[in-house]
N, C-alpha and C positions, 0 to 999 in steps of 0.2 A: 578739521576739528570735529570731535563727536561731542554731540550735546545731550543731557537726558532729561526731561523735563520731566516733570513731578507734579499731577495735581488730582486731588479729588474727584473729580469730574473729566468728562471728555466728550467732548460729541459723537455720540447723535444729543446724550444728557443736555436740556436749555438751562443755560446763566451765565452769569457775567465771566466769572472766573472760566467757565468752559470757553468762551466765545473770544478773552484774551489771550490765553494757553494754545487754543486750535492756529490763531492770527499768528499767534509770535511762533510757532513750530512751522507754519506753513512757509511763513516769511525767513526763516532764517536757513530753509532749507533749500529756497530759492536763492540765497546765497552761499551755498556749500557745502554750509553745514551739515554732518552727518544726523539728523536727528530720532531719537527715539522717545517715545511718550510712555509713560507710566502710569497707569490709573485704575480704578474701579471696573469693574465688569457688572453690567445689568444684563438683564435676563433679554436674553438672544442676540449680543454682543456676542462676536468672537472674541472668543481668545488673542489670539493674533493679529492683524492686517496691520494694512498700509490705508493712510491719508493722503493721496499726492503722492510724496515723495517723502512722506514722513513713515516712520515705522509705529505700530501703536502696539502696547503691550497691555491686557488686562487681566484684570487679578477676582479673583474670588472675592466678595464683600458682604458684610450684615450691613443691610439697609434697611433696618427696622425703626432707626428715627425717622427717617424720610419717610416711611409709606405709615406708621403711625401719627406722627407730630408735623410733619412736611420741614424735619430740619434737615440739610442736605448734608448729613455726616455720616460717610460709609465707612466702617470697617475694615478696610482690607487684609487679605489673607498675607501672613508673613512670606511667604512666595514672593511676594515684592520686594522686599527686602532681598532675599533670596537673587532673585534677577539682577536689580541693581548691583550686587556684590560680583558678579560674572560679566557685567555689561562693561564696567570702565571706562566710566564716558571722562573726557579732558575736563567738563565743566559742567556741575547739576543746575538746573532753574525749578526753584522750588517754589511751586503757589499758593500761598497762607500757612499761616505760623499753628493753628490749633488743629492740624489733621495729622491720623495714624501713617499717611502717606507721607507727609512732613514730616514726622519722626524718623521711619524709616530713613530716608535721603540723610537727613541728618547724622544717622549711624553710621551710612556707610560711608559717606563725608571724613567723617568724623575718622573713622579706620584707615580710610586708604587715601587721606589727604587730599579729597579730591574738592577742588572751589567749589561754594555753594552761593549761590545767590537768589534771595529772597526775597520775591516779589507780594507785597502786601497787600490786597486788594481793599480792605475794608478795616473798622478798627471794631468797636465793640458794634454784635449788634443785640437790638432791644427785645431779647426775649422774658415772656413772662415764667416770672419764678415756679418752679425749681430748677425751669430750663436755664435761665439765669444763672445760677451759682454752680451749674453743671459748666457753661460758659466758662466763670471765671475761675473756677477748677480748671478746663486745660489751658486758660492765659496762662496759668501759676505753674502746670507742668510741663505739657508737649509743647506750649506757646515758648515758656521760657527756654528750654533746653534746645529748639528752631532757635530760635533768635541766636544764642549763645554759638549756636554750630556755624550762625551765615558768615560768610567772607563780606558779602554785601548786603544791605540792606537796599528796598527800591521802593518806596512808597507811591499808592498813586494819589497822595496831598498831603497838607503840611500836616492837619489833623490828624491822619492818619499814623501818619509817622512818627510824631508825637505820641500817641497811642502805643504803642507797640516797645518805643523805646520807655515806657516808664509801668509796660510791664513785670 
């Protein structure tokens, strides 16, 4: 089975979302799985490599809130998109509902039928305004139309989940 995982971040990047994404790709690829990652490219990342036995694909990104604001929402270059649509993996795992990277997956999902599953890590978090309504701007758009695309949903608590569904 080919898997593609999808997230924002990736390591060497430090956080939570990086640190469950790296675990569940490494772990699943000790189990068979063929896997390939998708994500942001920071400055002297390759492009390319391997993790283990994982494949990692990175993408051109504006990270201008992160080195401005310290919010960790990059941009990435349609290119990802792009890839995903040639990769054809059996089954996408996709990490949070309000990223450009989540939309992506979501289209190609969405196009060529392919399972998504959507792993939530967090629900709102408590940014000061105008960051705030910038927030609840992507719940209302890239949040909504992820959610609408996943096969599954995977919360990690009830709160959360809760959260997301009443997006």
């Amino acid at each position: 089975m080919k898997l593609a995982v999808i997230t924002h971040y990736y390591a060497p990047h430090i956080g939570g979302i990086e640190t469950v994404a790296r675990e569940q790709a490494q772990r699943l690829a000790a189990r068979g799985w063929a896997v390939e990652v998708f994500t942001s490219q920071l400055r002297g990342d390759p492009a390319e490599g391997t993790d283990g036995a994982v494949r990692v694909r990175r993408y051109r990104a504006f990270n201008g809130l992160e080195s401005a604001l310290r919010v960790p929402v990059p941009f990435p270059s349609p290119r990802m998109l792009s890839a995903l649509r040639r990769s054809r993996p059996d089954v996408m795992l996709v990490h949070g509902h309000t990223y450009i990277s989540s939309a992506y997956a979501s289209i190609d999902s969405r196009l060529h039928h392919i399972p998504m599953v959507l792993l939530q890590h967090s629900p709102w978090v408590d940014y000061p305004a105008p960051l705030s309504w910038v927030q609840r701007f992507a719940d209302l758009t890239i949040g909504r139309f992820t959610l609408a695309s996943a096969n599954r949903l995977v919360a990690v608590s009830n709160h959360t989940a809760n959260y997301v569904h009443n997006v």
